[in-house]
Backbone as a ProteinNet text record, in pm:
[ID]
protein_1_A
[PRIMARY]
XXXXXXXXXXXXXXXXXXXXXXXXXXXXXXXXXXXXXXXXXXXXXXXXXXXXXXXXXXXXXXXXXXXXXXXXXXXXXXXXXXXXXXXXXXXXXXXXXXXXXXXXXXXXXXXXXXXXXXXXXXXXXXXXXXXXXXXXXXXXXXXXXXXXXXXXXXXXXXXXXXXXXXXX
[TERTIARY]
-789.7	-737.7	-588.8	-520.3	-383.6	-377.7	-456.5	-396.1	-366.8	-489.2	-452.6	-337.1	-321.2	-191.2	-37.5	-55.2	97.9	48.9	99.8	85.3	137.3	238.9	357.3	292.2	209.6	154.2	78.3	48.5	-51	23.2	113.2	212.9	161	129.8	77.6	-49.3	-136.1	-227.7	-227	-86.7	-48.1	-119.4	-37.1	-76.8	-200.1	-272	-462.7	-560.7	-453.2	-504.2	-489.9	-373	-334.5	-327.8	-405	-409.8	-544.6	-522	-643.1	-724.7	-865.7	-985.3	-1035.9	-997.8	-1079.4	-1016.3	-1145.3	-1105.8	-1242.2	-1193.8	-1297.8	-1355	-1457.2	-1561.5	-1445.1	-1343.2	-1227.9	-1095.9	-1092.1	-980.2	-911.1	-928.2	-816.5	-829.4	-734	-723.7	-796.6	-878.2	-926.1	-892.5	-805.2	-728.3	-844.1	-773.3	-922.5	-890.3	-762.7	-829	-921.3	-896.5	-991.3	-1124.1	-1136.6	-1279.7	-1345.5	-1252.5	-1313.1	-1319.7	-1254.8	-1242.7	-1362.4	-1396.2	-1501.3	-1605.3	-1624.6	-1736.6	-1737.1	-1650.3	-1663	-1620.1	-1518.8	-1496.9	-1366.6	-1304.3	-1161.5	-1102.4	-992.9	-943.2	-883.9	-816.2	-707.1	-794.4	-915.2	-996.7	-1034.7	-1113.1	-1199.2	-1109.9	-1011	-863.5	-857	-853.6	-815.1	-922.1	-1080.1	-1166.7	-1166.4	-1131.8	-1170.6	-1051.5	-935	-828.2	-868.6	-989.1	-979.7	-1125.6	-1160.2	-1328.7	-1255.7	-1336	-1294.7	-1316.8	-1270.9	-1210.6	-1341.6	-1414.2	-1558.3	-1669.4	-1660.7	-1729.3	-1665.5	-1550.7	-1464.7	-1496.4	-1467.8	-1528.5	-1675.4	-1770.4	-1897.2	-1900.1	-1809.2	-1793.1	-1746.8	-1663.1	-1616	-1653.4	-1724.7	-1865.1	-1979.8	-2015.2	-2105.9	-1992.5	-1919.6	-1852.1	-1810.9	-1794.7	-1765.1	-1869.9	-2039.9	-2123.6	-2180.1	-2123.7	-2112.9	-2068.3	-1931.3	-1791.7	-1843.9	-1840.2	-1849.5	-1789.7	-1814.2	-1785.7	-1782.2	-1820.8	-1826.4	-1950.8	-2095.5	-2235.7	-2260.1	-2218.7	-2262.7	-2170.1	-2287.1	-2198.7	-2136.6	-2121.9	-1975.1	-1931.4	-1870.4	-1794.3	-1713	-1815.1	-1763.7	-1732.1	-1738.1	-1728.4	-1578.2	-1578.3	-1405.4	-1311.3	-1387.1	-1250.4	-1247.5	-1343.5	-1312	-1258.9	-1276.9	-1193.2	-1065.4	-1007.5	-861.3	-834.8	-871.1	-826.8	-797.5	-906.5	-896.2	-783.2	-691.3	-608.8	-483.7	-470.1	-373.9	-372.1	-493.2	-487.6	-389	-362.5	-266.4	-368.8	-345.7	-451.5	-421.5	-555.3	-528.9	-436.8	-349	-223.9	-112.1	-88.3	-25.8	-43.2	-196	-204.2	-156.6	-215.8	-177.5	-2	34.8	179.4	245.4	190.6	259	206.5	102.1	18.2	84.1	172.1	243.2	384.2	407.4	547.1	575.5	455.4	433.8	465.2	349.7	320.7	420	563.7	663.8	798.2	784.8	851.5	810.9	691.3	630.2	724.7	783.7	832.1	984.8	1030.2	1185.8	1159.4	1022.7	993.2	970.9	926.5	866.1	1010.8	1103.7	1248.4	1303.9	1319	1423.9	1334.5	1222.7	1126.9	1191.3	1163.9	1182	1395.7	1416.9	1597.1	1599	1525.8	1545.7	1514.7	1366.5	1333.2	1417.9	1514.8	1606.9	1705.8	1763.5	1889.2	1844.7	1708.3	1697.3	1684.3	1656.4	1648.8	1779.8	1869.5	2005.8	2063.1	2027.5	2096.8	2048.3	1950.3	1838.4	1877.6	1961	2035.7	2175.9	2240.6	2358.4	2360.7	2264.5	2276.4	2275.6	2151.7	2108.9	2264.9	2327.1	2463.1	2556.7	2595.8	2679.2	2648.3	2515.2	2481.3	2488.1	2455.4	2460.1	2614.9	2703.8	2814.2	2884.2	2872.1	2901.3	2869.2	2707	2689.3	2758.5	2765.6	2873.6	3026.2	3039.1	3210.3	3227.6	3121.4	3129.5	3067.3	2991.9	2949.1	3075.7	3187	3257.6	3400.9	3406.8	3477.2	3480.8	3373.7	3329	3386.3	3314.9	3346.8	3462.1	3575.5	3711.1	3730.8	3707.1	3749.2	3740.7	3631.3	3561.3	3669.1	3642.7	3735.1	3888.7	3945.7	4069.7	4071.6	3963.6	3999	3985.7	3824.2	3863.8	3979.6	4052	4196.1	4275.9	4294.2	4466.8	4429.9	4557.8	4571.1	4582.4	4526.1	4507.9	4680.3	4664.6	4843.5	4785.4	4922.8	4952.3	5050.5	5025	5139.7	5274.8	5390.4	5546	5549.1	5641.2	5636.7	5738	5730.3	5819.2	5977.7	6082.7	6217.9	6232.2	6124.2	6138.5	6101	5973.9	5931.3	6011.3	6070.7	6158.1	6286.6	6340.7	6492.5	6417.8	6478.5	6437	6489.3	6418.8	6447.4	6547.8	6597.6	6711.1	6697.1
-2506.8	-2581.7	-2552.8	-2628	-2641.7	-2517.6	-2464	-2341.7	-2256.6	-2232	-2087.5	-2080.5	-2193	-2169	-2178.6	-2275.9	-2250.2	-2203.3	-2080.1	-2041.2	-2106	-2152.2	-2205.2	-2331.8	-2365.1	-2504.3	-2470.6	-2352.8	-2334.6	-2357.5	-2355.8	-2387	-2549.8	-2638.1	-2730.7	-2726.9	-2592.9	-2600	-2528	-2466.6	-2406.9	-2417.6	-2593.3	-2616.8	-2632.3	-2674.2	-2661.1	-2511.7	-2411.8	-2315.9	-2197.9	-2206.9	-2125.1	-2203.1	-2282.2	-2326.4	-2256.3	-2261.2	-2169.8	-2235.8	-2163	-2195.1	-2165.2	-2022.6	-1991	-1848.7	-1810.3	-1655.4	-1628.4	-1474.6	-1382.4	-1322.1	-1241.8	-1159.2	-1071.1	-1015.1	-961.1	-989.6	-1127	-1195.4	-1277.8	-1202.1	-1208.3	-1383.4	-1448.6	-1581.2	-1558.8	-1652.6	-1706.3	-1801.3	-1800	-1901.2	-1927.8	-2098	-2139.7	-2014.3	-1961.7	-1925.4	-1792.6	-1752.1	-1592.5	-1610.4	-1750.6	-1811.7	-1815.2	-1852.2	-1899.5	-1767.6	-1684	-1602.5	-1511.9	-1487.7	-1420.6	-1479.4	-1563.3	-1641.7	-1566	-1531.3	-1483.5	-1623.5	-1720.5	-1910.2	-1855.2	-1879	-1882.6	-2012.1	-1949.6	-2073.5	-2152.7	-2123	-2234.5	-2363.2	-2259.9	-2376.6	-2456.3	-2399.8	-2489.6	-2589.4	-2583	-2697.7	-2799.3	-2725.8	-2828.1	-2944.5	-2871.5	-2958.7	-3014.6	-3002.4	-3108.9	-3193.8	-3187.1	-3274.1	-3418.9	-3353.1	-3476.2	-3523.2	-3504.3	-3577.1	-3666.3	-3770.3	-3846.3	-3699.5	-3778.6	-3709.5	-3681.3	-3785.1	-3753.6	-3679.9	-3656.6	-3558	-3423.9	-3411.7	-3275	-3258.2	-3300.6	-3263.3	-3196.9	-3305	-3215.1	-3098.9	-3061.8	-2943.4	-2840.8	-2860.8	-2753.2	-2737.5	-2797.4	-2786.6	-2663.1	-2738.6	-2608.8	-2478.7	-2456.8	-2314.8	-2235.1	-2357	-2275.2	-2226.3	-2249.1	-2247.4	-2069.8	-2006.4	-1832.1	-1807.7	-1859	-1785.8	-1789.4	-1661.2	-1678	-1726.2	-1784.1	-1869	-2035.4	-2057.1	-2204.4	-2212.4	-2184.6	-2141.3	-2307.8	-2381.6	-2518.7	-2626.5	-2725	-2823.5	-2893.7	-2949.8	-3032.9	-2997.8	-2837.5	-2734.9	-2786.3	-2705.1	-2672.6	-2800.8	-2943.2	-3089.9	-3107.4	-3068.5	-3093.5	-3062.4	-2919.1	-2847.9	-2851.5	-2904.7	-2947.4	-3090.5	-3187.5	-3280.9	-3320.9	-3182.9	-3141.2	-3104.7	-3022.4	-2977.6	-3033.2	-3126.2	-3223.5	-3276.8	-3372.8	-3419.5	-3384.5	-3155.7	-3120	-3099.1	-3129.4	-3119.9	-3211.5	-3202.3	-3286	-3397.8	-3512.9	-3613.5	-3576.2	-3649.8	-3630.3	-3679.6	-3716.3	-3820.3	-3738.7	-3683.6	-3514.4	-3451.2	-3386.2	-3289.9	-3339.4	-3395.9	-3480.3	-3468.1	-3581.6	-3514.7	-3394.8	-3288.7	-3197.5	-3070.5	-3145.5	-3091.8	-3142.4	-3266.5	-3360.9	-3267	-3274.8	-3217.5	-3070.1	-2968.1	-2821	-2845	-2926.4	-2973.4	-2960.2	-3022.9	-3086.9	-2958.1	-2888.5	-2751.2	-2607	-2608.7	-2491.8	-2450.3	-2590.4	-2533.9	-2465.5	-2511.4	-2426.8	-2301.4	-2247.3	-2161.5	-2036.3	-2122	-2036.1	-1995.4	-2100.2	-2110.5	-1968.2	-1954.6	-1829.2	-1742.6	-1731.9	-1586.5	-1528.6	-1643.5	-1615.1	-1542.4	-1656.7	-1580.3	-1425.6	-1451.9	-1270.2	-1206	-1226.7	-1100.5	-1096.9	-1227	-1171.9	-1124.3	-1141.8	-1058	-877.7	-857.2	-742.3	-621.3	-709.7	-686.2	-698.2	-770	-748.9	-666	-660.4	-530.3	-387.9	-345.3	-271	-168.4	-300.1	-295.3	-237.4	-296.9	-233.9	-113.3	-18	42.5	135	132.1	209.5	222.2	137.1	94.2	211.5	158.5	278.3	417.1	444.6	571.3	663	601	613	624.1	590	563.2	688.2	694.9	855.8	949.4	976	1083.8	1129.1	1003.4	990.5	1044.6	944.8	1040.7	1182.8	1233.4	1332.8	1438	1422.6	1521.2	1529.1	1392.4	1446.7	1480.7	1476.8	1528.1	1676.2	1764.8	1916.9	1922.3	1828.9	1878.8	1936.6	1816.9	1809.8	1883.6	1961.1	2086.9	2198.6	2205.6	2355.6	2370.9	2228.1	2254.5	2279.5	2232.5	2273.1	2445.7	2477.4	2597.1	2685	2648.5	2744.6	2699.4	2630	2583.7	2649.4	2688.9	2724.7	2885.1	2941.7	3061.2	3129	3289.2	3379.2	3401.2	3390.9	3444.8	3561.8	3660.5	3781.3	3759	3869.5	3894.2	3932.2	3870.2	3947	4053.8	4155	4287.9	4232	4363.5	4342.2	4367.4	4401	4422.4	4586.6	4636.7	4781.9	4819.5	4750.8	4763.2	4693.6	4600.2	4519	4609.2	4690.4	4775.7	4920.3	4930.2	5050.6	5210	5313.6	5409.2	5449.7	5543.5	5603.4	5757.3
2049.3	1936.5	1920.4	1865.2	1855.4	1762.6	1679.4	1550.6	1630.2	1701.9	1766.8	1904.6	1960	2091.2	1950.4	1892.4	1787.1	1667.4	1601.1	1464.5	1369.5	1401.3	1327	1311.1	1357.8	1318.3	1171.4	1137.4	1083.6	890	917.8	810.1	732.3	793.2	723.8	659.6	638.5	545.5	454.7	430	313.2	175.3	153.6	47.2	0.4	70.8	23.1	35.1	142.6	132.9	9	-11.1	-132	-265.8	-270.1	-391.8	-482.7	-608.5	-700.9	-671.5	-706.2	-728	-833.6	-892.7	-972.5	-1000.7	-1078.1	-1088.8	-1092.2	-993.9	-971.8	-1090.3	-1105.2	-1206.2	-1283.8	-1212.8	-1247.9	-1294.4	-1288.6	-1352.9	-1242.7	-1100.5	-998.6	-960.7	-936.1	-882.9	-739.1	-703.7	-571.7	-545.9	-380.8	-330.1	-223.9	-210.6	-72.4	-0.2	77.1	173.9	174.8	51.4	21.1	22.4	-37.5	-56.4	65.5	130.5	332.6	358.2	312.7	419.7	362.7	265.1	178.5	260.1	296.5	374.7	532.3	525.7	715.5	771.5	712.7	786.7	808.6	939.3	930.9	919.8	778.7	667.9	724.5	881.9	924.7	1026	1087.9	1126.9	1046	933.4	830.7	788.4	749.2	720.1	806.6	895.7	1009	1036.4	1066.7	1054.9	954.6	804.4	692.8	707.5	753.5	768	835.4	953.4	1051.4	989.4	916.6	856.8	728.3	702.4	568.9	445.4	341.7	163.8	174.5	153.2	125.9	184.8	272.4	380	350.4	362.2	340.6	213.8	56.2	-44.4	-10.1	63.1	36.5	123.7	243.7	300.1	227.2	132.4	66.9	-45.2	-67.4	-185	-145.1	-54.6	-1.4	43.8	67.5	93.5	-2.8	-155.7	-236.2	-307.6	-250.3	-345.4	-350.2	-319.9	-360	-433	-467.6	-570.9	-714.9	-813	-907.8	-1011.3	-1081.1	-1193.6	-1165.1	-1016.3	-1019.5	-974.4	-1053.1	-1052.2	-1037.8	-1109.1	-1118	-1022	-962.3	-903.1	-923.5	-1021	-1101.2	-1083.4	-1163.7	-1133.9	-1005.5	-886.1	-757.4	-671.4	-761.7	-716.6	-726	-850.2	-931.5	-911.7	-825	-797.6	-616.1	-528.8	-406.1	-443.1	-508.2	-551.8	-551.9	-667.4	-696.8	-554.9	-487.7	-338.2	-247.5	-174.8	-52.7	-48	-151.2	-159.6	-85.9	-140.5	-86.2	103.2	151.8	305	377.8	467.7	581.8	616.4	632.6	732.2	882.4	985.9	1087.4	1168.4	1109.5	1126.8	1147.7	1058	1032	1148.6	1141.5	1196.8	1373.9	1378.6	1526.8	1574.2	1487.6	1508.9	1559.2	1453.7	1485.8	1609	1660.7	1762.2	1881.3	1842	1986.6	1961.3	1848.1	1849.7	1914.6	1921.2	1923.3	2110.4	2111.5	2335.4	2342.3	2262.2	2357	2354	2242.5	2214.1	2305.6	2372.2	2384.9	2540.2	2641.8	2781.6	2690.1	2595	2565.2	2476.3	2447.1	2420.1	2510.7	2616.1	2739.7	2847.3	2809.6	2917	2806.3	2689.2	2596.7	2637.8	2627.6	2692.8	2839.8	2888.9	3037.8	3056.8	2962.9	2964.2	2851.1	2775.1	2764.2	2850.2	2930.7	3046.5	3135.2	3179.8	3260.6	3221	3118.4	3025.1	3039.3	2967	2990.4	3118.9	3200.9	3346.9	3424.5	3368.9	3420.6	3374.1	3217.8	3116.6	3187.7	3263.7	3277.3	3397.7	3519.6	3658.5	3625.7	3509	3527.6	3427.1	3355.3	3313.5	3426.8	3540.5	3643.9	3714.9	3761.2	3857.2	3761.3	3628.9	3570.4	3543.8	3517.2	3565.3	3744.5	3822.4	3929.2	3979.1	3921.4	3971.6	3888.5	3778.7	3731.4	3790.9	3831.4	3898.1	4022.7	4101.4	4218.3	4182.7	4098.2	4045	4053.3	3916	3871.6	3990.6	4113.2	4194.4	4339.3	4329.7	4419.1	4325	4254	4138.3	4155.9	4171.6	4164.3	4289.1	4427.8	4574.5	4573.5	4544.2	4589	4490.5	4381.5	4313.8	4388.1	4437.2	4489.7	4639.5	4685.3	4873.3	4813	4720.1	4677.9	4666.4	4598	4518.5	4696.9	4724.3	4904.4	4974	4975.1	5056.9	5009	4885.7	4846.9	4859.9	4946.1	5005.2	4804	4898.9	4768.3	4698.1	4580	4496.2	4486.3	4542.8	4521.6	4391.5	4318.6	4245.9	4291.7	4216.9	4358.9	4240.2	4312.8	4304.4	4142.2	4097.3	3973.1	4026.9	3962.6	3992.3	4035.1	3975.2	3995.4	4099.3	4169.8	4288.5	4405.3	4381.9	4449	4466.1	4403.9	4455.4	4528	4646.3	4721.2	4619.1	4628.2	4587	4592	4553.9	4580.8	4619.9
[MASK]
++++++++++++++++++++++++++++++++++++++++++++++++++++++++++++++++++++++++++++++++++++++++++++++++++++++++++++++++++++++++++++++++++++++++++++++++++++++++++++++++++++++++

């Protein structure tokens, strides 16, 4: 299904998903998708399928899903308020679209992937190259220290002035 290869698609069932339902035993607002999801239904499928079924079919789908939640014990109730809801879904008109639009985005998604892994892999080469090239420096750096230091003949100290005039 198109939800699960693009997430970002999943943005068009916002509005019917987070919309109230109700309130819990505790006060707390229940949004469809807590409702779905309280069910063990994942909310972006269930959307999606009521998008592409008529108003009327999808009302009675989400009639029955809401028929657990407390405080909407009665079916009017739980009629009125899949009612108020359906409306906010995408048609399959929508959803379609943006399922053509996702197809046609996904190769320049896959081309910036592919140019970071090579950015980082070039970044990756010349870190190796400038390291490597220090060590090189810095190990004939020492050589040509050390063959200097064995090359240059030993300094004697010269005699002082006192040692330098013959006795008398």
């Amino acid at each position: 299904m198109i939800l699960a290869k693009w997430p970002q698609s999943r943005a068009v069932f916002d509005r019917f998903l987070y919309a109230g339902v109700g309130a819990d035993a505790n006060g707390m607002e229940i949004t469809v998708l807590s409702a779905l999801a309280r069910r063990d239904v994942d909310p972006w499928e269930a959307a999606a399928e009521m998008s592409r079924i008529s108003s009327d079919k999808a009302v009675g789908k989400l009639v029955a899903m809401l028929e657990t939640l407390p405080g909407l014990e009665s079916l009017a109730g739980r009629t009125a308020v899949a009612g108020r809801l359906i409306p906010l879904l995408p048609r399959a008109a929508e959803v379609s679209a943006l399922a053509a639009n996702s197809e046609r985005r996904e190769p320049k998604a896959k081309a910036r992937i592919d140019a970071n892994v090579l950015g980082m892999v070039c970044a990756w080469f010349l870190a190796m190259f400038l390291v490597s090239w220090w060590l090189v420096e810095n190990s004939s750096n020492e050589a040509v220290a050390a063959s200097a230091t064995a090359a240059a003949p030993v300094a004697t100290a010269a005699p002082s002035r006192e040692e330098a005039t013959p006795h008398r």
